[in-house]
PDB file as gemmi writes it, atoms N, CA and C in Angstrom:
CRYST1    1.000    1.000    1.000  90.00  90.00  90.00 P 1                      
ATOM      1  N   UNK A   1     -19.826 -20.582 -11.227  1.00  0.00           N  
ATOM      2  CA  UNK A   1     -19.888 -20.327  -9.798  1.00  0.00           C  
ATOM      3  C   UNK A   1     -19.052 -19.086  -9.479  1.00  0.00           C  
ATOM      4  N   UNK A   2     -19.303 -18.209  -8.555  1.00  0.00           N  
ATOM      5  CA  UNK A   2     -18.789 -17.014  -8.254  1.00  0.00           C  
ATOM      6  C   UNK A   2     -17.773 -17.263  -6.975  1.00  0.00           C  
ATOM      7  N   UNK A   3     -16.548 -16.695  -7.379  1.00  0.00           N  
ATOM      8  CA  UNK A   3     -15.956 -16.452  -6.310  1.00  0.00           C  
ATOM      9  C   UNK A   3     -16.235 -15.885  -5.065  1.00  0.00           C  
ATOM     10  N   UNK A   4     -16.054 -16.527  -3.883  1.00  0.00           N  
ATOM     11  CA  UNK A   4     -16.736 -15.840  -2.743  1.00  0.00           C  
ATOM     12  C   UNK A   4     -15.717 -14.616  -2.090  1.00  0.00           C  
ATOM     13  N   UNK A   5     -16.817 -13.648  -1.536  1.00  0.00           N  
ATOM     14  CA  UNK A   5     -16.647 -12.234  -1.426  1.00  0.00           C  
ATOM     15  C   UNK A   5     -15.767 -12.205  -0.181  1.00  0.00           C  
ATOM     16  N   UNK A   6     -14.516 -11.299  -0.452  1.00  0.00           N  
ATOM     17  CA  UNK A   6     -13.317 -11.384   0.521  1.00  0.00           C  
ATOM     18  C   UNK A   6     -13.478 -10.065   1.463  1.00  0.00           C  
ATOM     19  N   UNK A   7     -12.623 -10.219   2.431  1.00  0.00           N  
ATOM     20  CA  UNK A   7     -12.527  -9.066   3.504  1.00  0.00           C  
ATOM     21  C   UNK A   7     -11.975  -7.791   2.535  1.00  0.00           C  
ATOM     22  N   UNK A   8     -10.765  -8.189   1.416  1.00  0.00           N  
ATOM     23  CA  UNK A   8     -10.435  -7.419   1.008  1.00  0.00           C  
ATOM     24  C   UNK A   8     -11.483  -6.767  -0.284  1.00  0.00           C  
ATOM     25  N   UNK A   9     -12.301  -7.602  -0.604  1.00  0.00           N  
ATOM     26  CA  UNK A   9     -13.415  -6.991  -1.617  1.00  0.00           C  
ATOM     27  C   UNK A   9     -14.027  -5.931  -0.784  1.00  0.00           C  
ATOM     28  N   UNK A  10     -14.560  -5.987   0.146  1.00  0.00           N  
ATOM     29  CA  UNK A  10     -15.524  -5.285   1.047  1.00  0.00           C  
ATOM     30  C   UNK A  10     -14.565  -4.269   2.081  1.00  0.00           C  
ATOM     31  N   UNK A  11     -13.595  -4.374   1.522  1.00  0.00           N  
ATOM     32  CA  UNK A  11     -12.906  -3.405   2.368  1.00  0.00           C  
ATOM     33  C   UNK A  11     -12.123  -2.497   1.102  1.00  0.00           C  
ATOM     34  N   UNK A  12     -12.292  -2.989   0.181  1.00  0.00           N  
ATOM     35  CA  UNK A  12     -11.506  -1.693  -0.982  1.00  0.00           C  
ATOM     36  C   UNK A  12     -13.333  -1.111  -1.337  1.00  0.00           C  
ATOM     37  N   UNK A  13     -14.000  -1.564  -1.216  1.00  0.00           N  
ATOM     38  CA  UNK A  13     -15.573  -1.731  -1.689  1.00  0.00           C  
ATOM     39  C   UNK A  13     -16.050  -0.365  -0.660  1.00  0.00           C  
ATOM     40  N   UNK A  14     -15.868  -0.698   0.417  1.00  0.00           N  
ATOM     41  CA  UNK A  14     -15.629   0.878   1.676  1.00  0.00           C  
ATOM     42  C   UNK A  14     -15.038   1.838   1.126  1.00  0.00           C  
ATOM     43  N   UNK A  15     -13.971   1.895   0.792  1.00  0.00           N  
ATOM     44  CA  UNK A  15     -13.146   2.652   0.770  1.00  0.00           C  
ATOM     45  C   UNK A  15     -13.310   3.337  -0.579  1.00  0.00           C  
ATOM     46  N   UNK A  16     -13.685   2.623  -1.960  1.00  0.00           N  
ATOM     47  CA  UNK A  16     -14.225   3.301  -2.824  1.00  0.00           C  
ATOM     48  C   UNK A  16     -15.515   4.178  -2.589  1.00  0.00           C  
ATOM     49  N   UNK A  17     -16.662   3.920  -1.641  1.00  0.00           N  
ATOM     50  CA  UNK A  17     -17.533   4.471  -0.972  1.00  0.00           C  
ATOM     51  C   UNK A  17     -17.287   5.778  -0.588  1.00  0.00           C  
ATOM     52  N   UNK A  18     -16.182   5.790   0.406  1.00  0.00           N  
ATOM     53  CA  UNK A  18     -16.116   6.792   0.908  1.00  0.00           C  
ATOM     54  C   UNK A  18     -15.223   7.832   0.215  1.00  0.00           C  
ATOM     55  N   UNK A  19     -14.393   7.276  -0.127  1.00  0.00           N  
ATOM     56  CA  UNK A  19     -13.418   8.172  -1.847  1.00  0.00           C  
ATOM     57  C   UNK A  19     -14.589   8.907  -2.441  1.00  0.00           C  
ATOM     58  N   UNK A  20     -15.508   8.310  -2.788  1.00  0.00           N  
ATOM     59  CA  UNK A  20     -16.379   8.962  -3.767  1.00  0.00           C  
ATOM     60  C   UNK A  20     -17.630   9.680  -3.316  1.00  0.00           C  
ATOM     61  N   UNK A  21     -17.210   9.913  -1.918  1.00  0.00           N  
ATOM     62  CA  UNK A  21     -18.049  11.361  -1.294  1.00  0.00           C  
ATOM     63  C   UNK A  21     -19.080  10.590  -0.377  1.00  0.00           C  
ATOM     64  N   UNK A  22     -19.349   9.456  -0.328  1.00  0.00           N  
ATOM     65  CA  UNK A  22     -20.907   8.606   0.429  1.00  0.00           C  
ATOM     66  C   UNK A  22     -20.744   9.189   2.112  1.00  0.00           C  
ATOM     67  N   UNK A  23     -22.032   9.281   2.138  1.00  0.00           N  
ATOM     68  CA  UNK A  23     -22.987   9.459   3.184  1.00  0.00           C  
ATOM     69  C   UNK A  23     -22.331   8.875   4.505  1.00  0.00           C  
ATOM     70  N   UNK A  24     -22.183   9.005   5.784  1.00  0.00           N  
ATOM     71  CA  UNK A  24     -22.453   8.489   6.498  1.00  0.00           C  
ATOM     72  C   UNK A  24     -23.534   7.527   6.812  1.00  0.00           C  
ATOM     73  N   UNK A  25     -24.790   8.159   6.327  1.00  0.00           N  
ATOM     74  CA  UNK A  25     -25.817   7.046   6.204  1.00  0.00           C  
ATOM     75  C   UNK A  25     -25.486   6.037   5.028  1.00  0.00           C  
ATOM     76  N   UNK A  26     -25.198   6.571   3.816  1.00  0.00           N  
ATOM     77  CA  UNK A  26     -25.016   5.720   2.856  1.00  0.00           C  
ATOM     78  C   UNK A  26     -23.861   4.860   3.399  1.00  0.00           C  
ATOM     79  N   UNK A  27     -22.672   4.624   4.233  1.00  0.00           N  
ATOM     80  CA  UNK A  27     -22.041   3.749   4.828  1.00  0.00           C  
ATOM     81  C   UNK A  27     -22.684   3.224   5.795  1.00  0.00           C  
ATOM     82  N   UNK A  28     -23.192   3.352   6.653  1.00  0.00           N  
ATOM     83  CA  UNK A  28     -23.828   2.587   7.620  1.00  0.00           C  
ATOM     84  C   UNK A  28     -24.510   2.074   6.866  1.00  0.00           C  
ATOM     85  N   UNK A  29     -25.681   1.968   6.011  1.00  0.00           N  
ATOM     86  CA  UNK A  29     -26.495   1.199   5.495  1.00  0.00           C  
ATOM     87  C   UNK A  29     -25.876   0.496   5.080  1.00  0.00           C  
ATOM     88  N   UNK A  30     -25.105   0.473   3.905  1.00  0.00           N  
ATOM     89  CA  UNK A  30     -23.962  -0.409   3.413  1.00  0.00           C  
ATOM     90  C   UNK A  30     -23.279  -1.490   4.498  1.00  0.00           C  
ATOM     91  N   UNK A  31     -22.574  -0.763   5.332  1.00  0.00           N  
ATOM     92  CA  UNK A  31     -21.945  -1.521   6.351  1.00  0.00           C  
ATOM     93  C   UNK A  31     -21.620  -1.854   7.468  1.00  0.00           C  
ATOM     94  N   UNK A  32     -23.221  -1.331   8.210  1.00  0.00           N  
ATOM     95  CA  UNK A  32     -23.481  -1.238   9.682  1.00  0.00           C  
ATOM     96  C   UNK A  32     -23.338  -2.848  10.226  1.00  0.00           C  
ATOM     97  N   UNK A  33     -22.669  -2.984  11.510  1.00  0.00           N  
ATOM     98  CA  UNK A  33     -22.769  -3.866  12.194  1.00  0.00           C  
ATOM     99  C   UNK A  33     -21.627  -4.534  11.714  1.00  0.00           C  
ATOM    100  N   UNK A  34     -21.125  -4.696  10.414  1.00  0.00           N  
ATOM    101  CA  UNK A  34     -19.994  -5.340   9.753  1.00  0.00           C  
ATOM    102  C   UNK A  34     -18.936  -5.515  10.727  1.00  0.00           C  
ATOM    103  N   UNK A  35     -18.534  -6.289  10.441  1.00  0.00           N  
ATOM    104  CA  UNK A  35     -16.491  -6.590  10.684  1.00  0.00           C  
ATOM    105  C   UNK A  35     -16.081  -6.469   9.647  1.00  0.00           C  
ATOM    106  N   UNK A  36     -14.926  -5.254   9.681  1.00  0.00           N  
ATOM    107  CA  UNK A  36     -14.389  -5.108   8.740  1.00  0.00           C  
ATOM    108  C   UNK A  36     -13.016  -5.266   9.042  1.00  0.00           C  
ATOM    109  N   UNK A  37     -11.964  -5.868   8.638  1.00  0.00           N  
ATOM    110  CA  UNK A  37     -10.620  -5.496   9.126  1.00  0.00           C  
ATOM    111  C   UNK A  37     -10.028  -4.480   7.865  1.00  0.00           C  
ATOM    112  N   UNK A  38      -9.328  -3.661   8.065  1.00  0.00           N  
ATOM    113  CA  UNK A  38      -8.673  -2.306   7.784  1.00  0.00           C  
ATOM    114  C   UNK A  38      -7.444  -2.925   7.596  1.00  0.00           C  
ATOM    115  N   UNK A  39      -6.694  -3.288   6.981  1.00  0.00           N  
ATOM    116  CA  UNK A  39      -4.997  -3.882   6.811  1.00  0.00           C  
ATOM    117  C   UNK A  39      -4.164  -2.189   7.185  1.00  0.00           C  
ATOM    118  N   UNK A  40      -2.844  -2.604   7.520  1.00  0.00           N  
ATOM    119  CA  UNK A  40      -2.355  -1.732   8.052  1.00  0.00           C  
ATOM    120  C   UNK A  40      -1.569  -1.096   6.703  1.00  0.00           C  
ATOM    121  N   UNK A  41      -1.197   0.035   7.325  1.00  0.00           N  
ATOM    122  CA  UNK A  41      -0.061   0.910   6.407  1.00  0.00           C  
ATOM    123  C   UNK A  41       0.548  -0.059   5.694  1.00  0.00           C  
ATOM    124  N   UNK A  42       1.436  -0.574   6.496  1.00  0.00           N  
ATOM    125  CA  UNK A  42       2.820  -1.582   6.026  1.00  0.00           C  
ATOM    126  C   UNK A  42       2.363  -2.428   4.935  1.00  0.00           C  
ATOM    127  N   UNK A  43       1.578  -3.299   5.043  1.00  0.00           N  
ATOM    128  CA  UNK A  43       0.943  -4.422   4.497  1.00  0.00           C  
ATOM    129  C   UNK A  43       0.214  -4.147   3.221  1.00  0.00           C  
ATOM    130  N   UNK A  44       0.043  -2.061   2.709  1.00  0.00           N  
ATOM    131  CA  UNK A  44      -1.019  -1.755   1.251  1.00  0.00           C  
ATOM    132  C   UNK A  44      -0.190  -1.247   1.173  1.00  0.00           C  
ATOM    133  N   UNK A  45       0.362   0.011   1.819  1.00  0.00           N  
ATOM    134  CA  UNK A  45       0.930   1.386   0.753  1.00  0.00           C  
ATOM    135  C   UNK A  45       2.200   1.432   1.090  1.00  0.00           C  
ATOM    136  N   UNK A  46       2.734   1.263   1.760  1.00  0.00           N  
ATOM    137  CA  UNK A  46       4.127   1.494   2.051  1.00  0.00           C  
ATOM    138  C   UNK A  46       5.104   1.330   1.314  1.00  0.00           C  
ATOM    139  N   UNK A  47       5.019  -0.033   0.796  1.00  0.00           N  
ATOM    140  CA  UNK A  47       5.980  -0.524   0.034  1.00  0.00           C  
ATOM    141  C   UNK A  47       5.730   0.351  -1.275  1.00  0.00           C  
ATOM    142  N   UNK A  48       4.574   0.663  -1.746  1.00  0.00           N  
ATOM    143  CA  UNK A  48       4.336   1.106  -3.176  1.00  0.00           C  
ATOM    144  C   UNK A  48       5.184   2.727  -2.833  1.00  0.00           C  
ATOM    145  N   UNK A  49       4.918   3.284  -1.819  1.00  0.00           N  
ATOM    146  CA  UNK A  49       5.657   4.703  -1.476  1.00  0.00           C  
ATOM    147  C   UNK A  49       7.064   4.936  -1.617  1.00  0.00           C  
ATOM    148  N   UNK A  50       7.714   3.616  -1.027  1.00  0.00           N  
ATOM    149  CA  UNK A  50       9.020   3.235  -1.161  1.00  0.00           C  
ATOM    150  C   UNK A  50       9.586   3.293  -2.847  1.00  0.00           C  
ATOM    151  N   UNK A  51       8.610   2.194  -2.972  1.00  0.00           N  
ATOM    152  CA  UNK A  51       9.027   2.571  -4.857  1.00  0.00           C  
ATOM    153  C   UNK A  51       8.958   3.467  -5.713  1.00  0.00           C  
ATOM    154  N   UNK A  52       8.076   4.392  -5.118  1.00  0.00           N  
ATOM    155  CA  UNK A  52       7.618   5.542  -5.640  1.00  0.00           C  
ATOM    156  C   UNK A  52       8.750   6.637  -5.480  1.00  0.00           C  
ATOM    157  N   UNK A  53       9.191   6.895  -4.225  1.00  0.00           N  
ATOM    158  CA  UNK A  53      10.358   7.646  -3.716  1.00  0.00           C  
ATOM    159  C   UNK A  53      11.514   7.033  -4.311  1.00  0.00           C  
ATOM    160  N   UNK A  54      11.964   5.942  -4.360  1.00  0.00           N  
ATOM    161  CA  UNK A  54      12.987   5.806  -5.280  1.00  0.00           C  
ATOM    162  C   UNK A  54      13.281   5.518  -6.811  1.00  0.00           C  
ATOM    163  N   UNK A  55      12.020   5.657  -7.029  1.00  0.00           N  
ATOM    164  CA  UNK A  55      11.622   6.036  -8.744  1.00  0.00           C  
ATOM    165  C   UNK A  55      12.453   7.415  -9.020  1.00  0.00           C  
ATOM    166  N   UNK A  56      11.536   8.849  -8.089  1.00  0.00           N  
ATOM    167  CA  UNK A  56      11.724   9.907  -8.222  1.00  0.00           C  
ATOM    168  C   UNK A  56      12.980   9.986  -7.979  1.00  0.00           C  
ATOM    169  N   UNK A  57      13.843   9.237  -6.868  1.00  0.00           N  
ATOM    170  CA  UNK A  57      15.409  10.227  -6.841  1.00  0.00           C  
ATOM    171  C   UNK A  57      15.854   9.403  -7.476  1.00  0.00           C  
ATOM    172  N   UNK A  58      15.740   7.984  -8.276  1.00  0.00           N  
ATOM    173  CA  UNK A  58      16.481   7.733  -9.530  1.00  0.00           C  
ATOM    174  C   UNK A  58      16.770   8.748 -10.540  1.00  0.00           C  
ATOM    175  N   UNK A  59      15.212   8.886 -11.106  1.00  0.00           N  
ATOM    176  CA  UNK A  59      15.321   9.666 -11.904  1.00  0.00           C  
ATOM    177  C   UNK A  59      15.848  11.158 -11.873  1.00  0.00           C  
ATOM    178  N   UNK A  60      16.027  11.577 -10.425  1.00  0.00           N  
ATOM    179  CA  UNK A  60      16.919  12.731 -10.520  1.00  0.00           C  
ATOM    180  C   UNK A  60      18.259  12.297 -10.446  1.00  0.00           C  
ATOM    181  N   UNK A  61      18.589  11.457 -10.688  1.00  0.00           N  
ATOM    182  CA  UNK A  61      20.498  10.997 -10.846  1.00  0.00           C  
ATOM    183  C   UNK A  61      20.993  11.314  -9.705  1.00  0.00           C  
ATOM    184  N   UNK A  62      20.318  10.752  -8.594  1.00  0.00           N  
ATOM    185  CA  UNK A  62      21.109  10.693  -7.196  1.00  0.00           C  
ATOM    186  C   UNK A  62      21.876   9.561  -7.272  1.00  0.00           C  
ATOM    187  N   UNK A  63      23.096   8.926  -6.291  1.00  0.00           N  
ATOM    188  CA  UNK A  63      23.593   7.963  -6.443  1.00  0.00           C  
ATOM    189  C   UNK A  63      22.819   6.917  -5.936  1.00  0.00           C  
ATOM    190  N   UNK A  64      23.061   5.538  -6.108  1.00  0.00           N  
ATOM    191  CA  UNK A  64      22.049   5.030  -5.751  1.00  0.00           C  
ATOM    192  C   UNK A  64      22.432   4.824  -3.470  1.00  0.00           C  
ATOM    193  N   UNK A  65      23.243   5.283  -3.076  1.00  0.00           N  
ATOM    194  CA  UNK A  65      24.095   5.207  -2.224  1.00  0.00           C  
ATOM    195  C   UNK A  65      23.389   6.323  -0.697  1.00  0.00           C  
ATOM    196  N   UNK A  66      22.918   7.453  -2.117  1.00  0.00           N  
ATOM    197  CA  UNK A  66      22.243   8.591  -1.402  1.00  0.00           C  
ATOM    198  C   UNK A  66      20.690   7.933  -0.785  1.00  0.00           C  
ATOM    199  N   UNK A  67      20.222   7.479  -2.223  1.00  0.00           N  
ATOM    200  CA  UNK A  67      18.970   7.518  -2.086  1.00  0.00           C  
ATOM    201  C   UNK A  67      18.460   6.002  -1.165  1.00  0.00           C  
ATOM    202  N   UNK A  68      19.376   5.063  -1.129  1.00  0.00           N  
ATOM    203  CA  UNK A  68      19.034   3.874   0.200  1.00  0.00           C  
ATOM    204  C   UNK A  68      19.334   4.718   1.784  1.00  0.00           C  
ATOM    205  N   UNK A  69      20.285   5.472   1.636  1.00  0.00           N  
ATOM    206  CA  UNK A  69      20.206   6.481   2.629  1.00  0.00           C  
ATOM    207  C   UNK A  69      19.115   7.371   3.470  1.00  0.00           C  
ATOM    208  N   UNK A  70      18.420   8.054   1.966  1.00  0.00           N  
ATOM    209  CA  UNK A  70      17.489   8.410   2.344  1.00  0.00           C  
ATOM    210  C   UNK A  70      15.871   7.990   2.621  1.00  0.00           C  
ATOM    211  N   UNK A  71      16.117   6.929   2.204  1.00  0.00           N  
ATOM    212  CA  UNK A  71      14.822   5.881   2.778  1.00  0.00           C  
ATOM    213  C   UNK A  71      15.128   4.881   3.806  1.00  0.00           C  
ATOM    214  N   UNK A  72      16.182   4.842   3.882  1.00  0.00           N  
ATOM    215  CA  UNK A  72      15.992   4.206   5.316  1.00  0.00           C  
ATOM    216  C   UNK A  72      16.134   5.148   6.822  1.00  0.00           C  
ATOM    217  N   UNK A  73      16.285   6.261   6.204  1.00  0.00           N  
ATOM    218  CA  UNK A  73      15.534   7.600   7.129  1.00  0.00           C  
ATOM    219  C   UNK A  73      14.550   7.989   7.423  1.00  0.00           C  
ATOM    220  N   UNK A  74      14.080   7.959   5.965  1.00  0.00           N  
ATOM    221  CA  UNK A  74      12.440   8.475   5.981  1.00  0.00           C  
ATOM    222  C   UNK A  74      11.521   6.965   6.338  1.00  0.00           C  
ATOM    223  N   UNK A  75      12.155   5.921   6.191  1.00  0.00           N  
ATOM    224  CA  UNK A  75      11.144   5.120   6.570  1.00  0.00           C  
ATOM    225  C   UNK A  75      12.088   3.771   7.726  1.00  0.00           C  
ATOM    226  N   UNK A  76      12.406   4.417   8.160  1.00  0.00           N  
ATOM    227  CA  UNK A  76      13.375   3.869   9.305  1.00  0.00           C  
ATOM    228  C   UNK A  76      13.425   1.904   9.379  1.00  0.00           C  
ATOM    229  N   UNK A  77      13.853   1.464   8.089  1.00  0.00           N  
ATOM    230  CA  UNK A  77      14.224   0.176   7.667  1.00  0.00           C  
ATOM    231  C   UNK A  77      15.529   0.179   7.253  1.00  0.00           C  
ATOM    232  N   UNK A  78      15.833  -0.896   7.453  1.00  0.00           N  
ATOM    233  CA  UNK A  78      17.398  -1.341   7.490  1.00  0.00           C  
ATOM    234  C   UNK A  78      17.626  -1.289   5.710  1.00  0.00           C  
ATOM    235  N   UNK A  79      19.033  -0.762   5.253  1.00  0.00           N  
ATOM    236  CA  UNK A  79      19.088  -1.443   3.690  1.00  0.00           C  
ATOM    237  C   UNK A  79      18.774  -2.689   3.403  1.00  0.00           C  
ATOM    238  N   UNK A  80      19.165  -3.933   4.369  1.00  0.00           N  
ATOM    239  CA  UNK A  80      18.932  -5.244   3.618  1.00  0.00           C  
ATOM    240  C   UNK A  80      17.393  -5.351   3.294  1.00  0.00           C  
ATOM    241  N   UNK A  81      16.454  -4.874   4.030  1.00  0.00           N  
ATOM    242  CA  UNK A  81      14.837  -4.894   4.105  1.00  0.00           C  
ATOM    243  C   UNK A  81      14.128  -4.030   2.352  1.00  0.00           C  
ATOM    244  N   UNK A  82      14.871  -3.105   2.942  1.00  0.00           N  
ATOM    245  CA  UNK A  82      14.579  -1.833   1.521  1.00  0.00           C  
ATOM    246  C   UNK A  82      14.684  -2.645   0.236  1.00  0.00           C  
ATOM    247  N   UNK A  83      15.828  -3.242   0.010  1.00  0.00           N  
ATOM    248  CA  UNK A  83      16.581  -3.897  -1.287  1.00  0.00           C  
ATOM    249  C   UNK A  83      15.605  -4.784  -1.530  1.00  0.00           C  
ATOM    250  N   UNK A  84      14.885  -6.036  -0.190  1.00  0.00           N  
ATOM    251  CA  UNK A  84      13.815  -6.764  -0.072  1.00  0.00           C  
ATOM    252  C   UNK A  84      12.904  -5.840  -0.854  1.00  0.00           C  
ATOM    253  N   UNK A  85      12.415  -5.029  -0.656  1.00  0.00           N  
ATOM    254  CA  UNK A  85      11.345  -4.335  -0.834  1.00  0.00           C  
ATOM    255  C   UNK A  85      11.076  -4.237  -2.320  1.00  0.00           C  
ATOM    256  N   UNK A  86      12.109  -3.477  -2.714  1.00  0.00           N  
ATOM    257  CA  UNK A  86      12.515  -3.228  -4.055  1.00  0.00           C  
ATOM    258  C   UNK A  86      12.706  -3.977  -5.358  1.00  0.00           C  
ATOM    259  N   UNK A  87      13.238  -5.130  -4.685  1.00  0.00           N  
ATOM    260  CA  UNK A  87      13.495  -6.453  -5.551  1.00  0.00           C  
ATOM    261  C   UNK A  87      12.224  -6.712  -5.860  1.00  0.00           C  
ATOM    262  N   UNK A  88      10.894  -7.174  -4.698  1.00  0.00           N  
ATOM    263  CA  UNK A  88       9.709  -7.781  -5.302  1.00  0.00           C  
ATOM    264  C   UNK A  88       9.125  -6.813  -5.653  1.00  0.00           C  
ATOM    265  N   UNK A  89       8.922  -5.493  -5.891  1.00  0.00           N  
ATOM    266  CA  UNK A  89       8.265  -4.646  -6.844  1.00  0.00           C  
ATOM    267  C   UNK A  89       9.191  -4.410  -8.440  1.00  0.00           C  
ATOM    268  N   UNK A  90      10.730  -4.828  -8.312  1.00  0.00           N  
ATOM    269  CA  UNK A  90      10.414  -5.047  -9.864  1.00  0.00           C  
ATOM    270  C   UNK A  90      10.343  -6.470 -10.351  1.00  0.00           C  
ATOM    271  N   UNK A  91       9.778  -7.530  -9.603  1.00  0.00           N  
ATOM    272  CA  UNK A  91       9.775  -8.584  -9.528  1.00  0.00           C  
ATOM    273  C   UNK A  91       8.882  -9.363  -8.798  1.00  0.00           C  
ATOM    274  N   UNK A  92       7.531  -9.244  -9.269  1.00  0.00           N  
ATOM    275  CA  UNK A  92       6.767  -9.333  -8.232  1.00  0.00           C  
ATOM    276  C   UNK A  92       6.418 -11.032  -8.258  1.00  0.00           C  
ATOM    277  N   UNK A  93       5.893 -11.780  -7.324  1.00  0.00           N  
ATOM    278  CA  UNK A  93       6.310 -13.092  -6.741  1.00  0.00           C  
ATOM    279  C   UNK A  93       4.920 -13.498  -7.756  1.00  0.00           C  
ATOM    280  N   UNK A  94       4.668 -15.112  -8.098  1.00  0.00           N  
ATOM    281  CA  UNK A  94       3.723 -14.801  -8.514  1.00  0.00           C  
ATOM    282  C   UNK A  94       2.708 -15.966  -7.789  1.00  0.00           C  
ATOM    283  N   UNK A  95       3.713 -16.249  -6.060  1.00  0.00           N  
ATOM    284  CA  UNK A  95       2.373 -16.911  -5.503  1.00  0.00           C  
ATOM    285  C   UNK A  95       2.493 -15.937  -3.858  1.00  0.00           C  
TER     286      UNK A  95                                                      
END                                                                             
């Protein structure tokens, strides 16, 4: 039996669509009339950006002092949240 098809199947399923150059028509045909919900910034990429940015100024031997500094600038979250952040990407939950 097949797993049934999620908002998020049909919404990375879009988005590979349109990544890969498709039509306006070729989306509407695909997914005219649809409900689609779009998840927000916060909730896909953010967190991965976060980790990403403090990958890079790890690896440039900033202190680690600088660089909670500088993300909770650039992404205007408190340290206790960030550390949250950080913890479950090198530790990711597994429910």
């Amino acid at each position: 039996m097949e797993s049934p098809i999620t908002n998020s199947d049909i919404f990375f399923h879009l988005y590979e669509q349109i990544k890969g150059g498709a039509t306006l028509r070729q989306v509407l045909q695909d997914f005219g009339g649809a409900n689609i919900y779009i998840p927000s910034y916060k909730s896909v990429q953010r967190d991965e950006d976060i980790w990403e940015d403090y990958q890079n100024l790890l690896n440039k031997h900033f202190p680690k002092k600088h660089i909670m500094l500088s993300l909770q600038q650039k992404y205007d979250l408190s340290e206790q949240h960030l550390y949250k952040i950080l913890k479950n990407k090198r530790q990711p939950s597994l429910f």
